[in-house]
C-alpha positions in Angstrom: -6.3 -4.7 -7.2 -7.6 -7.6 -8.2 -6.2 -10.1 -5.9 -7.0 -7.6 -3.6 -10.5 -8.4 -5.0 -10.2 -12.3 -4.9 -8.9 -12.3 -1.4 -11.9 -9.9 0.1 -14.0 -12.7 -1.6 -12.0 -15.6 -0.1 -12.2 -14.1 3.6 -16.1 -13.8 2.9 -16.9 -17.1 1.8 -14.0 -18.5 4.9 -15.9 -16.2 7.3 -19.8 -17.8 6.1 -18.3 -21.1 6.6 -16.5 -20.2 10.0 -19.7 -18.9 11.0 -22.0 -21.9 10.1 -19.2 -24.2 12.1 -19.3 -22.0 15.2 -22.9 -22.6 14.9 -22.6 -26.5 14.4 -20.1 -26.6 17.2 -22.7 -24.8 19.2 -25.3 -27.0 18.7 -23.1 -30.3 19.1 -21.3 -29.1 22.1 -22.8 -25.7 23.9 -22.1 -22.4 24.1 -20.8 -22.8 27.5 -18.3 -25.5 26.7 -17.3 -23.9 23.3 -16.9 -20.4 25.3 -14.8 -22.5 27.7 -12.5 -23.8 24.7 -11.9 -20.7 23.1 -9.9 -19.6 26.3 -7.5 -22.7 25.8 -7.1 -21.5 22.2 -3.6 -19.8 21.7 -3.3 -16.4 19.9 -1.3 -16.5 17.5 -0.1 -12.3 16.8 3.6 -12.8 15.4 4.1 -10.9 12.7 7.3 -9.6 11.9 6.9 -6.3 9.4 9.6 -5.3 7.6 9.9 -2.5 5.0 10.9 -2.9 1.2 11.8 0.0 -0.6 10.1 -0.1 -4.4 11.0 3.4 -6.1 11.8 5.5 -3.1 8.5 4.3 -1.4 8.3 1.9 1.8 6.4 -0.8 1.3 5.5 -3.2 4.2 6.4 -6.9 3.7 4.7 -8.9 6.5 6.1 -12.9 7.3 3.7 -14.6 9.6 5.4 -17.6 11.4 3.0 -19.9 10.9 2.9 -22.7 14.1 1.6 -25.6 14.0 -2.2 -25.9 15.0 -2.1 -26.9 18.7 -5.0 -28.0 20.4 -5.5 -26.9 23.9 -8.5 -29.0 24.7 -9.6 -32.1 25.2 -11.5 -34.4 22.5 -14.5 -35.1 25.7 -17.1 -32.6 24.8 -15.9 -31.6 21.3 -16.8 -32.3 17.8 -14.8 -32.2 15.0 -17.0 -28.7 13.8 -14.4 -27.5 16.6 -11.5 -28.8 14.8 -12.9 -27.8 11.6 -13.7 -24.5 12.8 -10.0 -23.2 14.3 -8.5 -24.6 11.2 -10.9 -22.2 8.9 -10.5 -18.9 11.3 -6.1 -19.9 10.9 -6.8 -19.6 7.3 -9.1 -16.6 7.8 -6.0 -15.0 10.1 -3.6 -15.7 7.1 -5.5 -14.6 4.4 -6.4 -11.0 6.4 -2.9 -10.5 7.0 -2.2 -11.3 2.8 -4.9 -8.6 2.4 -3.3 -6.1 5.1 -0.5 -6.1 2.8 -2.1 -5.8 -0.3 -4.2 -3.0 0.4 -1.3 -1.3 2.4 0.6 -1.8 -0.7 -1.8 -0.1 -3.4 -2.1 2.9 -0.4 1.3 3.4 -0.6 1.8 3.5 -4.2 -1.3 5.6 -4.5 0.0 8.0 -2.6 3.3 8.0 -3.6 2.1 8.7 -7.2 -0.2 11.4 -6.6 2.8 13.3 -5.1 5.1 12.8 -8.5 1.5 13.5 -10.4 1.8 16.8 -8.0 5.4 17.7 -8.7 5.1 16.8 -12.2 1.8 19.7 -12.5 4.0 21.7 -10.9 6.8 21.8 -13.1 4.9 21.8 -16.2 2.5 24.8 -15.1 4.5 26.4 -13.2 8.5 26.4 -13.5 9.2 25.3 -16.8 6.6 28.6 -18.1 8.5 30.9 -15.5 12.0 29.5 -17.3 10.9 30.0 -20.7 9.7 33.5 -20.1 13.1 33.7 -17.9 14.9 32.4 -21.5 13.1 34.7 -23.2 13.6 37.9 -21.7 17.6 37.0 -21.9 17.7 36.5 -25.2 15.8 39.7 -26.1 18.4 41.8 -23.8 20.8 39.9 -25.8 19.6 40.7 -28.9 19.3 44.6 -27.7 22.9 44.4 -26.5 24.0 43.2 -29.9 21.8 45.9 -31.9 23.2 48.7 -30.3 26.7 47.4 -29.7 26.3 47.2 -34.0 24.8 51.0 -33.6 28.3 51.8 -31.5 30.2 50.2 -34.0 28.7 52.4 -37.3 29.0 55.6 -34.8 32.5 55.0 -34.3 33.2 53.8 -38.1 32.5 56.5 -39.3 34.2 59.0 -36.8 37.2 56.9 -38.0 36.6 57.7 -41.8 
C-alpha cells in the first residue's frame, strides 16, 4: 500500500514535469512541429503478463522489455525539452505499469481474503453450531440407549433370581 502510495506520488510529480517540458518544447519548437514528432515516436506496448500463484490466488507479474530510447526525428527543429521530455513520459510508462501491478496485486489479495473471511464466518456461525448441536443430540440418544439398556438389564436380573 504504501509503495503503492510513493509511486502514485512519483507519476504525479513525472507527469508536472512532463507537462512543463511539453510546454517548453512548445514554445522552443511549435506545436505544429512537435505534433509532427510525436508521429515519428515509436509506441512502445510490450508487456508480457504472466501469472504467479501466492496462496491459491493469481497474481499478475508484468516484465516490460525495455528498448532502448530511439529517436525518430531529426535534431533541425528540436530542442533538447524534446529529448528531455520522451525520456520523462518512458519513465512515466514504467512507473504506471509498476503501479498496474501493485494495485492489481492488493485487488487480488483483497479479494481473495474476503472470501476465506467469508468461509471462515461461515463455519464458525454456521456449521461448526449445527455440528455441536448434531454432537449433542447423539450423545443424549446415547446416554438414553445406555439408561434403558441398564433398565433391561435390572428387569431381566431379577426375572433370573
Amino acid at each position: 500500500m504504501e509503495k503503492s502510495k510513493e509511486i502514485k506520488k512519483e507519476v504525479s510529480d513525472l507527469m508536472e514535469i512532463g507537462k512543463e517540458l511539453i510546454r517548453n518544447a512548445n514554445i522552443d519548437i511549435g506545436l505544429d512541429n512537435l505534433i509532427n514528432i510525436s508521429y515519428g515516436v515509436k509506441i512502445d506496448d510490450y508487456i508480457d503478463i504472466k501469472n504467479v500463484t501466492l496462496m491459491g490466488t493469481e497474481i499478475p507479474s508484468a516484465v516490460h522489455k525495455q528498448e532502448i530510447i530511439k529517436r525518430n526525428y531529426g535534431f533541425y527543429n528540436t530542442s533538447n525539452t524534446v529529448d528531455e521530455a520522451l525520456f520523462i513520459f518512458n519513465k512515466i510508462q514504467e512507473k504506471l505499469i509498476e503501479l498496474a501491478i501493485i494495485e492489481n496485486t492488493i485487488l487480488r489479495l483483497e479479494k481473495s481474503i474476503e472470501k476465506v473471511r467469508t468461509r471462515s464466518n461461515a463455519l464458525q456461525n454456521i456449521v461448526i453450531p449445527e455440528n455441536e448441536k448434531q454432537l449433542k443430540d447423539i450423545a443424549d440418544k446415547l446416554d438414553e440407549r445406555d439408561r434403558e439398556e441398564f433398565a433391561r438389564l435390572k428387569v431381566v436380573k431379577k426375572k433370573i433370581e
